[in-house]
N, C-alpha and C positions, 0 to 999 in steps of 0.2 A: 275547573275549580282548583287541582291540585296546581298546575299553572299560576294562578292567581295567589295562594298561600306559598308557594319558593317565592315570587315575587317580593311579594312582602317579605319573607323572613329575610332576604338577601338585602334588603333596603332597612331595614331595622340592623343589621349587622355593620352596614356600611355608617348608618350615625353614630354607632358606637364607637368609631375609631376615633382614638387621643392623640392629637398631634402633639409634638414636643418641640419648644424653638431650640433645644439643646444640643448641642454637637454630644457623640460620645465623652472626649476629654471633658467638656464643662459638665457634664453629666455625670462621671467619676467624680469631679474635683468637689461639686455639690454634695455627692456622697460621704464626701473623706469630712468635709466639714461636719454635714448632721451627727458623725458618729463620734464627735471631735467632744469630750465632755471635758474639757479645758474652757470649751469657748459654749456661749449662749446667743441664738441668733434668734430674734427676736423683731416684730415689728413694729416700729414707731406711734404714737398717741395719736399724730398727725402727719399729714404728708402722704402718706404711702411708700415711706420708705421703709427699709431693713438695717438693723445696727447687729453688728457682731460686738460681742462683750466679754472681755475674760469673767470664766465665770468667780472667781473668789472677788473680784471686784461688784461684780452684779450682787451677792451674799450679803457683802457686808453693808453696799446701799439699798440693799430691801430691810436690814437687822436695823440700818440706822431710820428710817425711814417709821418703820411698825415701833423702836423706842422713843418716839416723838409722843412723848403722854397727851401736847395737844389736842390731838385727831385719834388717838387709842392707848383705847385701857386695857390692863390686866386683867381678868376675871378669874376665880377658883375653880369653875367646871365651865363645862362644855355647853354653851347654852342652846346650840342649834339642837342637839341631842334631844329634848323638850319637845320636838316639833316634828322627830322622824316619828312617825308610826304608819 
């Protein structure tokens, strides 16, 4: 029986291995970016793609975007607040 449960824990250890299609340098270089807080990397609406974004450019098209009164309004308090309990 103790045969039989190494068995298993050794085949449950084995699916847990993460493959990575990453070289070490792509692997740093991905690093250097996420840590990058100039840039916002971000993924697309559609596609399935990834866009890199400077981010005071990203800022000012979210700022312009939320002061479009069309689609949103201002309100004086927090209304979600109403709803935590």
């Amino acid at each position: 029986m103790d045969k039989l449960k190494q068995d298993t824990r050794s085949r449950q250890q084995v699916n847990r291995v993460i493959w990575n299609n990453l070289n070490n340098r792509e692997r740093n270089a991905l690093q250097l970016l996420k840590k990058n807080r100039d840039i916002i990397i971000k993924p697309t609406d559609k596609g399935g793609a990834t866009v890199i974004m400077d981010t005071t450019e990203y800022v000012k098209e979210a700022m312009r975007q939320l002061q479009n009164e069309e689609y949103y309004k201002k309100v004086e308090k927090d209304l979600t607040a109403e709803h935590e309990q």
